[in-house]
C-alpha positions in Angstrom: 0.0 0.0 0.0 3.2 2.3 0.6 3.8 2.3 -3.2 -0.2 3.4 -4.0 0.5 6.8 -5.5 -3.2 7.8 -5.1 -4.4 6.4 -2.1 -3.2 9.4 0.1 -5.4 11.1 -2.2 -8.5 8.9 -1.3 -7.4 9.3 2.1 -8.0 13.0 2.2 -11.3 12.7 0.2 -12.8 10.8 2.8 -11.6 13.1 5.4 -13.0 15.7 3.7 -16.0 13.8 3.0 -16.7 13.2 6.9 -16.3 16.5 7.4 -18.8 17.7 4.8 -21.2 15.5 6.4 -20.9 17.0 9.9 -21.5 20.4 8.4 -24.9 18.6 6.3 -26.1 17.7 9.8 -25.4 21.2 11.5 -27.1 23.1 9.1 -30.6 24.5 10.3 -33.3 26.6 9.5 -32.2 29.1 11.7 -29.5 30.0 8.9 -31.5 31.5 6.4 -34.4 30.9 4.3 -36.0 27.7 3.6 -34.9 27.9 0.1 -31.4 28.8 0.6 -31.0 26.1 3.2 -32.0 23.8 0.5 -29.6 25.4 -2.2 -26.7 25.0 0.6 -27.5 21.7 1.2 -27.8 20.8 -2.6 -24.4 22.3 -2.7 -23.4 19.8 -0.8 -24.7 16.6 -1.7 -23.2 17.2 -5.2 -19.7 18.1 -3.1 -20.2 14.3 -1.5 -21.4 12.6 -4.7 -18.1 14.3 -5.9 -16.0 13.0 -3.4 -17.8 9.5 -3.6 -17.0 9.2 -7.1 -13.6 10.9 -6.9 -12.7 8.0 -4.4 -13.4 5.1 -6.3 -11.2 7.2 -9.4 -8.5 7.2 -7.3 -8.1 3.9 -6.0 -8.9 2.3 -9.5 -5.9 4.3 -10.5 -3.8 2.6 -8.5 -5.0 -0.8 -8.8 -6.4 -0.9 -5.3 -9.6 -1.9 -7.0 -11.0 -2.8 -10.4 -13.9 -1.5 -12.1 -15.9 -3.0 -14.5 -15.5 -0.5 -18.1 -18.9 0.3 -17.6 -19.2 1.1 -14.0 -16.4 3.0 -14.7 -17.7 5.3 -17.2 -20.7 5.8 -14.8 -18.7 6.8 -11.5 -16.7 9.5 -14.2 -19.9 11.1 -15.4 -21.4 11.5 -12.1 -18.0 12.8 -10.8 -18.0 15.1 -13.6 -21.7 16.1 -13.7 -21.9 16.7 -9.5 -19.0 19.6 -10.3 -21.1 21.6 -12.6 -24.2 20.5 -10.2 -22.2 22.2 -7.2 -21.6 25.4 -9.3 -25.1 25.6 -10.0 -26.5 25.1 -6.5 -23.9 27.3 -5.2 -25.3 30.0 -8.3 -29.1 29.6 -7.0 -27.7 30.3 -3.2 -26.2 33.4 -4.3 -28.9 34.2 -6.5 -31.8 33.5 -3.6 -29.3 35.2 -0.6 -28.8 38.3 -2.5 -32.7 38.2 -3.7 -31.7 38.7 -7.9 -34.4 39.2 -10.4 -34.6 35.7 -11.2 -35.6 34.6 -8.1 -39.0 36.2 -9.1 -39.4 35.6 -12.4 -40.3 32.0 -13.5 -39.0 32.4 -17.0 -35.2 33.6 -15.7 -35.0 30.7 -13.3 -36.2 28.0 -16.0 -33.2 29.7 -18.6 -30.5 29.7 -15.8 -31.3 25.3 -15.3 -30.4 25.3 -19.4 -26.2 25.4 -19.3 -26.2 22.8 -16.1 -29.1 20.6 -17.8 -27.3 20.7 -21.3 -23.6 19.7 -19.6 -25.2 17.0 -17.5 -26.9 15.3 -19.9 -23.8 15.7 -22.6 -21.9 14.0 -19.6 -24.0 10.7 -19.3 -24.3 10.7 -23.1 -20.8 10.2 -23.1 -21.0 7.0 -21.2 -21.6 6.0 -24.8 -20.4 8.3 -27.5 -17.2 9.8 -25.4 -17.6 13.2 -26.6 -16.3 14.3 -23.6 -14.5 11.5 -22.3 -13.4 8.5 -22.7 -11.9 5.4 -20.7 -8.5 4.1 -22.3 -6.8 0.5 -22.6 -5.2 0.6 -19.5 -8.8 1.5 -18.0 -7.4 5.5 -17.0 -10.4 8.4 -17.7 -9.3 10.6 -20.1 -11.2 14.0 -21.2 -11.6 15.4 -24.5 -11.2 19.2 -26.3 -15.3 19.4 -25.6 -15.1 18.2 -22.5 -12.6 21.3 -21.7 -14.7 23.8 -23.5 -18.1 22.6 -22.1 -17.0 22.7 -18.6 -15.0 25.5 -18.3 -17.7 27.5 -20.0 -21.0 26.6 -18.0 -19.3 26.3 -14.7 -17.4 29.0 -14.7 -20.7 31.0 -16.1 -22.4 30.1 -12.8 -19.3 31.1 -10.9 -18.9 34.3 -12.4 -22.4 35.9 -12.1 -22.5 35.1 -8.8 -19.4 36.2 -7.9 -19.8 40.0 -9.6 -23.7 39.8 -8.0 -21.8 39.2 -4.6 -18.7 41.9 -5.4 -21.5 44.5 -6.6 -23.8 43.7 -3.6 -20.8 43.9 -1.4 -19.6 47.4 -2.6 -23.5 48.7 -2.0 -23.8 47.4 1.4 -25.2 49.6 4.4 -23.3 47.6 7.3 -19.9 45.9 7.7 -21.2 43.1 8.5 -23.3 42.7 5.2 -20.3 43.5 3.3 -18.2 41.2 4.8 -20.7 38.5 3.9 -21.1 39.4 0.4 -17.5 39.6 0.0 -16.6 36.1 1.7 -19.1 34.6 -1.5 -16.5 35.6 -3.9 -13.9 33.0 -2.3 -16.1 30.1 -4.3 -14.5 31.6 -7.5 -11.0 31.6 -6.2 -11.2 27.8 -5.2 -11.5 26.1 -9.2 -9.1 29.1 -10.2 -6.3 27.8 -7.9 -7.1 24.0 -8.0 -7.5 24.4 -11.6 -4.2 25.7 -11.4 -2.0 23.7 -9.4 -3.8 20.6 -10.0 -1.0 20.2 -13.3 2.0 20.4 -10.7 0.4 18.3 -8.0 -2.0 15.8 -9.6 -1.8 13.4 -7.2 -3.2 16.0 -4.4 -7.1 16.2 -4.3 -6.7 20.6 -4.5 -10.3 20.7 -6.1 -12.1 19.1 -3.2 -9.9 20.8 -0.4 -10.4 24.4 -1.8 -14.2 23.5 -1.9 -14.1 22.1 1.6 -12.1 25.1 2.7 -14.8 27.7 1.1 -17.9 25.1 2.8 -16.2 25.1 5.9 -15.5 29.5 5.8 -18.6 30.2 4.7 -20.2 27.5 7.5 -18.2 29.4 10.4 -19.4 33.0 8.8 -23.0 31.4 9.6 -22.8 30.7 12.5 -20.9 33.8 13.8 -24.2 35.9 12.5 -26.3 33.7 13.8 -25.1 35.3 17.1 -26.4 38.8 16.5 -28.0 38.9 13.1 -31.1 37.7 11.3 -29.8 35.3 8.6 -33.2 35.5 6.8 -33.2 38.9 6.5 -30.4 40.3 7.7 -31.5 42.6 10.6 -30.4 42.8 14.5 -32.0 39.5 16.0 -34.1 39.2 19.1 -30.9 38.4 20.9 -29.2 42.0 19.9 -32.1 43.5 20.2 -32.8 42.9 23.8 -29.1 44.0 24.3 -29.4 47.1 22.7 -32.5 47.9 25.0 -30.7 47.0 28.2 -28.0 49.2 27.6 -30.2 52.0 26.0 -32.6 52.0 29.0 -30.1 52.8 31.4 -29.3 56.2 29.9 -33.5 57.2 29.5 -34.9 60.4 31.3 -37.4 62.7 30.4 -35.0 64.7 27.7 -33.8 61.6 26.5 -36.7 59.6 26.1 -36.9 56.6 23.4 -40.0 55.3 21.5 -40.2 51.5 20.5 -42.5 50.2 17.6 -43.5 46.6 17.0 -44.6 46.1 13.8 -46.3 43.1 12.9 -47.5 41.7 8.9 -50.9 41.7 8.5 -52.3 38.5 7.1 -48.8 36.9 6.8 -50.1 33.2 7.5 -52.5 33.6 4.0 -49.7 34.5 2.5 -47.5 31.5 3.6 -50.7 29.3 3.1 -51.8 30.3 0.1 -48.7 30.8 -1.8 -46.1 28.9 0.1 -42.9 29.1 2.5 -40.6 30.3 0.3 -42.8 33.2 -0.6 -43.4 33.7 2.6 -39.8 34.1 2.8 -39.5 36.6 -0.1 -42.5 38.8 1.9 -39.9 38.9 5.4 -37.7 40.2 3.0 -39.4 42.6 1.3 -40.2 43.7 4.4 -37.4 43.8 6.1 -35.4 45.9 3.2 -38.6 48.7 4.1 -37.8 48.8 8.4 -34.3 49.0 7.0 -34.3 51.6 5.1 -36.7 53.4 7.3 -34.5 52.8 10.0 -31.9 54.8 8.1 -33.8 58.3 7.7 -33.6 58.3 11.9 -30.6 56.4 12.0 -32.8 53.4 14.5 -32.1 50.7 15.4 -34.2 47.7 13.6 -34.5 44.1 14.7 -36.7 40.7 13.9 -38.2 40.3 16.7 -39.6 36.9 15.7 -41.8 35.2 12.6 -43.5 38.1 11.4 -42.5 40.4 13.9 -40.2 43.6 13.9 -38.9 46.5 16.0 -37.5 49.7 15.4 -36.1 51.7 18.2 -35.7 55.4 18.1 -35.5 58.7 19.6 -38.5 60.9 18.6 -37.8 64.1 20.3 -41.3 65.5 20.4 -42.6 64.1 17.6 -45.8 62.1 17.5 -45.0 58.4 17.2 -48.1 58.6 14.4 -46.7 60.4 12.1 -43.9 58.0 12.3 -46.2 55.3 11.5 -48.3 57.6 8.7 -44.8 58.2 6.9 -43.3 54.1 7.2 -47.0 53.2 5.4 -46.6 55.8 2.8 -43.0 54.2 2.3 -44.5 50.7 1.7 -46.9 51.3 0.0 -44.9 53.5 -3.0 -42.2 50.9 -2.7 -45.1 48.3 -3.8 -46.8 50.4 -6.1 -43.5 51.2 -7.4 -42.2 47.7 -8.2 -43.1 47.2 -11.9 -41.9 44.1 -13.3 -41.4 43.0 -9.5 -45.4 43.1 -9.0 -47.0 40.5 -6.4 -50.4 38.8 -5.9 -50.5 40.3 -2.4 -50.1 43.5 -0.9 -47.8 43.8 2.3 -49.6 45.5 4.7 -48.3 46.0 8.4 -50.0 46.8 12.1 -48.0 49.3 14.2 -47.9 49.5 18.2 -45.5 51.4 19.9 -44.7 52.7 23.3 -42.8 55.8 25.0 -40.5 55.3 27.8 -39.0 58.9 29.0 -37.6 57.2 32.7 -35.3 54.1 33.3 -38.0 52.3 35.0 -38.7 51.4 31.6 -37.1 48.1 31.2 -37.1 46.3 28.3 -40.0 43.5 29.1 -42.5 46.3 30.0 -41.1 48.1 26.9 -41.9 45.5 24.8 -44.8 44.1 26.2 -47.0 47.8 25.7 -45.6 48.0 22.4 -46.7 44.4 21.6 -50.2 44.9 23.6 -51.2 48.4 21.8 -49.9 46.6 18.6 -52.4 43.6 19.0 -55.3 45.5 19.9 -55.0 47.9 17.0 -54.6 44.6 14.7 -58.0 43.5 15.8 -59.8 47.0 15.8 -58.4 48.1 12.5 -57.5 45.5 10.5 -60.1 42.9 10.8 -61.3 43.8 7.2 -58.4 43.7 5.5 -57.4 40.8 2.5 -54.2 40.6 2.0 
């Protein structure tokens, strides 16, 4: 076994491969949208199908094992075809995270599936014909001048737009954090430009699965550091944060520094997830969300998710009446909506507002929240009971 010149190489894939699966297991709702949980996990599956395959290669190189011509066409075009797969579900993460066009439109979404569907297919076709690859006498894969063009093309498309999406998302961001994030999305590209790379001086060294691992495992550690203050659905302060900020806001109220917390709450936001389904339920917490964010920025608030369909923003009014506050953030959604154009829903977003005044630091943050949340409720039932979403 000392003299196997690719079983180290195994030996790293399955290392890699355990890992992988620990980060499969980990991964939770609570890091985003239901749809780009699935996109993530996708992502990964075609990684370990990768790996799988890649294994097998490896020790049929050596000799370690022998496969069958057939079988071993098979394990190359799945090896082959969970690359461009891993691109693509790595594309419809970015795509869903950074909430592009296509992710609304039925018609963009079907023509972005066309490269992956086209390669994949021309991939088990060539079980067969070998236009893109072939298995030699002494039973070694060998790829073809297609196989180069095909490959390089479609999954370094995928790569690509999602990589100047994330750069150009990155460069518009409102918070560090946000930035960071976006920027961190661009280290997918880097990972086939250096394996791609090296992989002619080092063949015998699995580069292309470790730089992927190595982006999985980054991006898996970025997740769970925001999970500590952020939102990973939609970005905002979480509950967590936002029960911070109030303790240490509280202690600093008086009557001259007084501070006015509004809940705000989606009006008919189970029809919506009932009627149309979670993952535009999703896209409606997000649409929201970029409204209390921007919002939040003409009185430099803070803005959190409180929870499901429930958000706060906390600011100093001065003497201004907390309705007009609430008169101006409806006037803001609604021209935002009627604005949207191509981006036009079946549903209107409509939101309840309760809020509450504390000008004295008896005011801590479970009362604060609690009158908020109470006026909030009982305006839902007195003024919105007619409403259809």
């Amino acid at each position: 076994m000392s003299n196997s010149t690719y079983f180290p190489y195994a030996l790293a894939e399955i290392y890699c491969m355990v890992y992988a699966i620990t980060i499969w297991f980990k991964l939770s709702r609570d890091v985003g949208s239901e749809h780009e949980i699935t996109q993530l996990r996708r992502m990964i599956y075609s990684y370990l199908g990768m790996l799988a395959t890649d294994i097998l290669w490896a020790l049929n190189e050596d000799g370690n094992i022998v496969l069958p011509l057939f079988l071993n066409k098979v394990i190359n075009a799945v090896c082959i075809s969970c690359i461009v797969l891993g691109c693509y579900f790595w594309f419809r993460y970015i795509e869903d995270r950074l909430r592009l066009p296509s992710t609304r439109s039925r018609k963009l979404y079907r023509l972005f599936m066309v490269p992956m569907l086209v390669t994949v297919s021309l991939d088990f076709l060539s079980i067969f014909t070998g236009w893109l690859f072939y298995i030699d006498s002494s039973g070694s894969y060998q790829s073809t001048d297609l196989f180069l063009f095909a490959h390089t093309t479609v999954n370094y498309f995928y790569l690509s737009v999602a990589t100047v999406f994330s750069i150009h998302a990155a460069r518009h961001a409102k918070s560090k954090e946000m930035r960071s994030e976006y920027f961190i999305y661009s280290l997918y590209m880097v990972a086939p430009l250096i394996s791609g790379f090296l992989e002619e001086y080092f063949p015998t060294v699995p580069l292309l699965a470790l730089n992927i691992f190595m982006v999985i495992e980054i991006m898996f550690l970025m997740i769970q550091n925001m999970q500590i203050y952020n939102d990973a659905l939609t970005g905002l302060n979480n509950r967590k944060r936002l029960n911070a900020f109030l303790e240490e806001t509280s202690a600093k109220i008086d009557e001259s520094h007084s501070i006015t917390l509004f809940m705000l709450d989606i009006d008919h936001f189970k029809a919506i997830n009932d009627t149309y389904g979670h993952l535009e339920g999703d896209n409606a917490l997000k649409e929201f969300s970029s409204y209390v964010k921007e919002f939040s920025g003409r009185y430099n608030a803070f803005a959190a998710r409180y929870g499901g369909d429930e958000f706060c923003i906390v600011t100093r009014m001065g003497s201004r009446d907390p309705e007009e506050f609430i008169r101006e953030f409806d006037k803001l959604v609604y021209d935002r909506q009627r604005s949207s154009g191509t981006d036009a829903k079946p549903y209107l977003i409509q939101a309840s507002i309760g809020y509450c005044v504390a000008n004295n630091s008896s005011w801590k943050p479970e009362r604060l929240i609690n009158a908020a949340d109470e006026m909030l409720y009982q305006r839902k039932r007195s003024s919105h009971a007619g409403r259809q979403f």
